[in-house]
C-alpha positions in Angstrom: 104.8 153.4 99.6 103.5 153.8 103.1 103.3 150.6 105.6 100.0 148.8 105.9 98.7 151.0 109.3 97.7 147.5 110.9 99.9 148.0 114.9 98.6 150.5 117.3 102.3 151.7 117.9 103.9 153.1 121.0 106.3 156.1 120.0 109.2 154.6 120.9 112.0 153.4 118.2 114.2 150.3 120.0 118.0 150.9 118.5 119.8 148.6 120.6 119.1 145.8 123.1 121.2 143.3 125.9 120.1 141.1 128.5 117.0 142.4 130.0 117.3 146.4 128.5 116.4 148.4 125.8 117.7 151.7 124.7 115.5 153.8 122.6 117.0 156.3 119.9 117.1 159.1 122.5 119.6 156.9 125.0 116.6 156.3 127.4 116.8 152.6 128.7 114.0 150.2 129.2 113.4 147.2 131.2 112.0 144.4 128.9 109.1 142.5 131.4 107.6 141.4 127.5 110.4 140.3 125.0 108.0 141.2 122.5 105.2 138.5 123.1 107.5 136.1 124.6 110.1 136.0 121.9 113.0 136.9 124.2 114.1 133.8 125.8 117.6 134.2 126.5 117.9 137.5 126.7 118.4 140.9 123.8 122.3 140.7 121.9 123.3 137.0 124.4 127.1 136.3 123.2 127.0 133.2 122.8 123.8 133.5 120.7 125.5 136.2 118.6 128.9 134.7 117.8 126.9 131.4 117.0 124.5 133.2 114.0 127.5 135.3 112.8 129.8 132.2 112.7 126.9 130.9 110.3 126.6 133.9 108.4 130.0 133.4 107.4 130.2 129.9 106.2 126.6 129.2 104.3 122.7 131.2 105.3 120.7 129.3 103.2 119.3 126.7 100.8 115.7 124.9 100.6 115.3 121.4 102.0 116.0 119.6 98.9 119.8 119.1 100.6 121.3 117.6 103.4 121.4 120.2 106.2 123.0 118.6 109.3 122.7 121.8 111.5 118.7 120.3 111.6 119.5 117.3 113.1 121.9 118.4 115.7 119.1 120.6 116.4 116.5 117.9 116.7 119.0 116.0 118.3 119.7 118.6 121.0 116.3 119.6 121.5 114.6 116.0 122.0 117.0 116.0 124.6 116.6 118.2 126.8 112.9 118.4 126.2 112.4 114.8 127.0 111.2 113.9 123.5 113.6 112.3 122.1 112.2 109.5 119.8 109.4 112.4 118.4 109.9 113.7 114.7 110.9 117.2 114.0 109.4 119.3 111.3 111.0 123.3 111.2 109.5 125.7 109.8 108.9 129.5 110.4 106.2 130.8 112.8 103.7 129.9 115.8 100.8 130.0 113.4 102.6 127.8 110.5 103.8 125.7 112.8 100.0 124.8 114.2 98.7 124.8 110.4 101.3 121.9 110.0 100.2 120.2 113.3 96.5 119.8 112.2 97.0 119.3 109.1 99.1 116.2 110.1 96.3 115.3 112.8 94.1 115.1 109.5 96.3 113.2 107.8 96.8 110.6 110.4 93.4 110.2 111.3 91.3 110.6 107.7 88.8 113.1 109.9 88.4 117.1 110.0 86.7 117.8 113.0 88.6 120.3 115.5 87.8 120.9 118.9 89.3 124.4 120.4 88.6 126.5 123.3 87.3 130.3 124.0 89.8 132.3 124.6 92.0 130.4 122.8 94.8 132.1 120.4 96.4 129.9 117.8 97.5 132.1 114.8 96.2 134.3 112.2 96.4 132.4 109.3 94.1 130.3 107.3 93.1 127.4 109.7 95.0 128.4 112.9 92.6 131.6 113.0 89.8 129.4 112.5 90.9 127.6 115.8 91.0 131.2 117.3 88.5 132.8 119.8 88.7 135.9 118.3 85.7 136.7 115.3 87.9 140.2 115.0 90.7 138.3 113.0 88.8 136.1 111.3 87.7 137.4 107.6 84.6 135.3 106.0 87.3 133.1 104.2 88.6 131.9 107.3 85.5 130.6 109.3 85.0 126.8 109.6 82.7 124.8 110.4 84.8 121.7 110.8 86.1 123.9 114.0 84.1 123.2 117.5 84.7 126.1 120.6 84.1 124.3 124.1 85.0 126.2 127.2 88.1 126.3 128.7 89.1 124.2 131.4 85.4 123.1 131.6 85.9 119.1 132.0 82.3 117.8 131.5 80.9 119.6 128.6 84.4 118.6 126.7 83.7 114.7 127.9 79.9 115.1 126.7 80.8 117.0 123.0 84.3 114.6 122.2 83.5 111.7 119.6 84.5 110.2 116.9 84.3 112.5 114.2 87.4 115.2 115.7 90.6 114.1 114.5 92.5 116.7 116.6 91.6 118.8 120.3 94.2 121.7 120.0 95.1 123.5 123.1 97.3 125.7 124.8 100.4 124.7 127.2 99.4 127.7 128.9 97.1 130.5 127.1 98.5 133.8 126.2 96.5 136.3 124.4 93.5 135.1 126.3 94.9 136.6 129.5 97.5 133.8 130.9 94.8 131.3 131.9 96.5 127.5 132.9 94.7 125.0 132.4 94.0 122.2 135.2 96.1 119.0 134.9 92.9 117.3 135.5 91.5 118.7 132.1 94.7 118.0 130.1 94.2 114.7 131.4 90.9 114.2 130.7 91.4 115.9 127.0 94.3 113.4 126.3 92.4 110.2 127.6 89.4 110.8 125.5 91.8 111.8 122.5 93.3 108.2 122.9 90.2 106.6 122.8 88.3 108.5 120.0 91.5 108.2 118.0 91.7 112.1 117.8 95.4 113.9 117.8 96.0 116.0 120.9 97.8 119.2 119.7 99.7 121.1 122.6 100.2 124.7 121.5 103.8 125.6 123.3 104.3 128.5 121.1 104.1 130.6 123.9 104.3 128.4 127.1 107.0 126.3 125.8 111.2 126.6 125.8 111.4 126.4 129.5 109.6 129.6 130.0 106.9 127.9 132.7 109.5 126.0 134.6 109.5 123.0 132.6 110.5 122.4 129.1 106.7 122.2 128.2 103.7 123.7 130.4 102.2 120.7 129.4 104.6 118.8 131.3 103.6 119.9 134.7 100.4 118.1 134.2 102.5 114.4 133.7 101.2 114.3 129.7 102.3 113.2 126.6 100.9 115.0 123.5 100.7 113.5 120.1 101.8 117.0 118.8 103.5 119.8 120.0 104.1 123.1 118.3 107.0 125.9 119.0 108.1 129.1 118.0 109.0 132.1 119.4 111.5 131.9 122.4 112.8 128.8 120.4 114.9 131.4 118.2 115.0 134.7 120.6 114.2 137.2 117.7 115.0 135.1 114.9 112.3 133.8 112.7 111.8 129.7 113.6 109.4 127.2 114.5 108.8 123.6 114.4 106.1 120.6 114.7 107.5 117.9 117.3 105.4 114.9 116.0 104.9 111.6 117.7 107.0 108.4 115.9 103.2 107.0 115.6 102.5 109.6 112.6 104.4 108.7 109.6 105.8 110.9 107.2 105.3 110.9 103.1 107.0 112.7 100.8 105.8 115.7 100.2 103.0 115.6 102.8 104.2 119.1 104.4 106.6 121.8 102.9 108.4 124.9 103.7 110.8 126.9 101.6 112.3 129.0 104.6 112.2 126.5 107.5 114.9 125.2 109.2 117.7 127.0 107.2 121.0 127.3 108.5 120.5 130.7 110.5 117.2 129.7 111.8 118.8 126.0 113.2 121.8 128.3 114.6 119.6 130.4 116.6 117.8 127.9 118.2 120.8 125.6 118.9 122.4 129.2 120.4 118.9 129.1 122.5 119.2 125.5 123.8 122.6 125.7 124.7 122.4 128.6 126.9 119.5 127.4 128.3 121.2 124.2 128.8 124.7 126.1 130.4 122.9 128.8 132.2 120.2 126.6 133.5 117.3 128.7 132.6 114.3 126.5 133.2 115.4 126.5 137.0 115.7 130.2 136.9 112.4 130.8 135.1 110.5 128.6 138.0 112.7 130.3 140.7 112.3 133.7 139.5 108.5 133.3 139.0 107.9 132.2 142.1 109.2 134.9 143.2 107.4 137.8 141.3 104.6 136.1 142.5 105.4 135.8 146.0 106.5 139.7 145.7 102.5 140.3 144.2 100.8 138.9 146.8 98.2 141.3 149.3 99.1 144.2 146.6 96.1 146.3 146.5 94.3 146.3 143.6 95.2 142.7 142.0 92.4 140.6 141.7 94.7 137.7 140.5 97.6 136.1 139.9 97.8 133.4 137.4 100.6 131.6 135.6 103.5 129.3 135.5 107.6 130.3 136.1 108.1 133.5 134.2 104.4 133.3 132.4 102.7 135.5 135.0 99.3 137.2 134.4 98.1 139.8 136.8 94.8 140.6 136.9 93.7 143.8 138.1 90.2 145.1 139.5 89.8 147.4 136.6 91.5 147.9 132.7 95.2 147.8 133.1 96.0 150.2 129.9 96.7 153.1 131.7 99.6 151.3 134.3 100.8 149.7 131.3 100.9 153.2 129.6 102.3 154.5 133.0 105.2 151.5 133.5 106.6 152.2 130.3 106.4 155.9 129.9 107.3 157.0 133.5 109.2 154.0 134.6 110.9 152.9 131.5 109.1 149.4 131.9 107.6 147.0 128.7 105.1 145.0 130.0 102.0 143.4 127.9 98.1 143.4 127.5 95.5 140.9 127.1 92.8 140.1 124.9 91.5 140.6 129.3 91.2 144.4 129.3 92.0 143.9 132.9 95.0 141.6 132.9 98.3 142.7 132.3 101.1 139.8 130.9 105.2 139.8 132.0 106.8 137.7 130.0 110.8 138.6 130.9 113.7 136.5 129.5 114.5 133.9 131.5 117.8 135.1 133.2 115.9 138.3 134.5 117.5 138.8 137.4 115.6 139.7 141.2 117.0 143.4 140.9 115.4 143.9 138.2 111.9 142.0 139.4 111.8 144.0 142.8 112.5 147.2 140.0 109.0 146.6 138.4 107.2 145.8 141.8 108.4 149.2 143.1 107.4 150.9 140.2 104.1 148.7 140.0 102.8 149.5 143.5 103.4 153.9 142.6 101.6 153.0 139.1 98.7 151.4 141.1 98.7 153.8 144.2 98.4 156.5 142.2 95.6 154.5 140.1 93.9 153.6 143.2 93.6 157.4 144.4 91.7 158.4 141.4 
């Protein structure tokens, strides 16, 4: 059986991984300015993180949800904390684009209306109705398109204020958008969005998937913008590598029996990992670090020929060249040993480092950045 030839792949095999680094199966080390899409949020092989999930492996990995597993509420426990929601619900489950499924399915439920507003450029998933709330008509098949689903562009405060009304149960957005090219949107439109969802009696879904776990400088991106969400939905630096997501849902929306389901989510090595996750962000104080350090990337960007823009919160950064990054992405990681990542933005390139990168290894990629873009520049 051969795989399903889906990944344009780069011919490099990852065999082991700590802190910021990758070694390939030839020895060669990388710097890891990606942590595959985001995922990395503590940083590749963390001790703490490692002794925690073995310590589980030993004593129980699994069963479904129809026991008591107490490992999920000292994660909800742990988690409303330090991300300021404490008195929201928790559901778990497995992935970004589950976890959103869940979230507007529940906006649906609450509300007894289907009508979703999105936004272009917008990446929520690629299943069944998350791709449907996607600005992408390459990933969605025939049996995915919807027309209960409403695009409105992003960031654009009047046209949303003219098209909201009473039929849209739920306005899904992004804490920070990702695959569109690291585009933040305004507090002044997260504003407006969650006024107008309060007064049509619509859901407002924040998509943290990406943005979210500290990763912006705040718990949430949505945070900077001085917001409360009805939803919020999380995944992957919530478990560093390991498989887990959830739905934080506000106490307003109440929960039935049966009303969602998951046979995977929140088992015992998925609640592990993202307790590891917390703690060390909690010890090490990450979310400080990740505003720090991406104030300082940014700082080091500035007057760099060839950028056209910077954009981005903490250690979300987007750079925005004047022409298609693909060949200094193709240049950082084959001649200077660097991961970074691409956009749906042919011209913007995404860094997305753990958040205890150190400044060593950020002045490493701008010195390497500026040959890659010299030498790009000449041509």
């Amino acid at each position: 059986m051969k795989l399903f030839d889906v990944y344009p792949l780069f011919d490099i095999e990852p065999v082991k991984a700590e802190g910021s680094f990758i070694w390939d199966k030839n020895g060669e080390k990388y710097l890891d300015l990606y942590g595959g899409h985001a995922v990395i949020s503590i940083g590749h092989s963390h001790p703490h993180y490692v002794k925690k999930l073995t310590n589980q492996f030993t004593e129980i990995g699994f069963y479904s949800n129809s026991v008591k597993i107490s490992v999920q509420e000292e994660l909800a426990n742990k988690l409303g904390k330090l991300s300021g929601y404490n008195d929201y619900q928790l559901f778990l489950c497995n992935s970004g684009a589950e976890a959103n499924e869940n979230a507007l399915k529940l906006a649906s439920f609450h509300t007894g209306k289907k009508n979703i507003i999105s936004f272009s450029k917008s990446f929520h998933g690629r299943t069944s109705l998350a791709v449907a709330a996607t600005d992408d008509s390459k990933i969605i098949a025939p049996v995915n398109e919807s027309e209960n689903v409403i695009f409105l562009p992003f960031n654009d405060e009047m046209v949303f204020e003219q098209e909201m009304n009473e039929e849209v149960c739920a306005v899904i957005v992004e804490g920070i958008q990702g695959v569109g090219g690291v585009n933040v949107p305004s507090f002044s439109f997260l504003k407006t969005i969650n006024k107008l969802c309060e007064k049509y009696n619509a859901l407002l879904i924040l998509d943290e998937v990406q943005s979210g776990y500290g990763r912006s400088g705040k718990f949430f991106a949505h945070q900077h913008a001085d917001i409360q969400p009805d939803l919020i939905t999380v995944a992957k630096g919530m478990g560093n590598g390991f498989p887990v997501a959830a739905v934080l849902i506000h106490p307003k929306v109440q929960a039935k029996h049966g009303m969602l389901g998951t046979t995977f989510g929140g088992n015992y090595l998925a609640c592990a990992a993202a307790i590891a996750v917390l703690d060390v962000i909690e010890k090490e104080q990450l979310i400080d670090n990740a505003e720090s350090l991406g104030n300082y990337l940014k700082k080091l960007l500035e007057g760099i020929e060839g950028i056209k823009e910077v954009r981005g919160l903490g250690l979300m950064i987007g750079i925005e060249l004047e022409f298609p990054c693909v060949e200094i992405r193709n240049d950082l990681l084959f001649q200077h040993k660097v991961f970074t990542g691409s956009s749906s933005d042919k011209n913007t390139l995404r860094v997305l480092p753990a958040m205890n990168i150190t400044k060593n290894d950020l002045d490493y990629f701008i010195k390497a950045f500026k040959m890659v873009l010299s030498k790009q520049l000449v041509k």
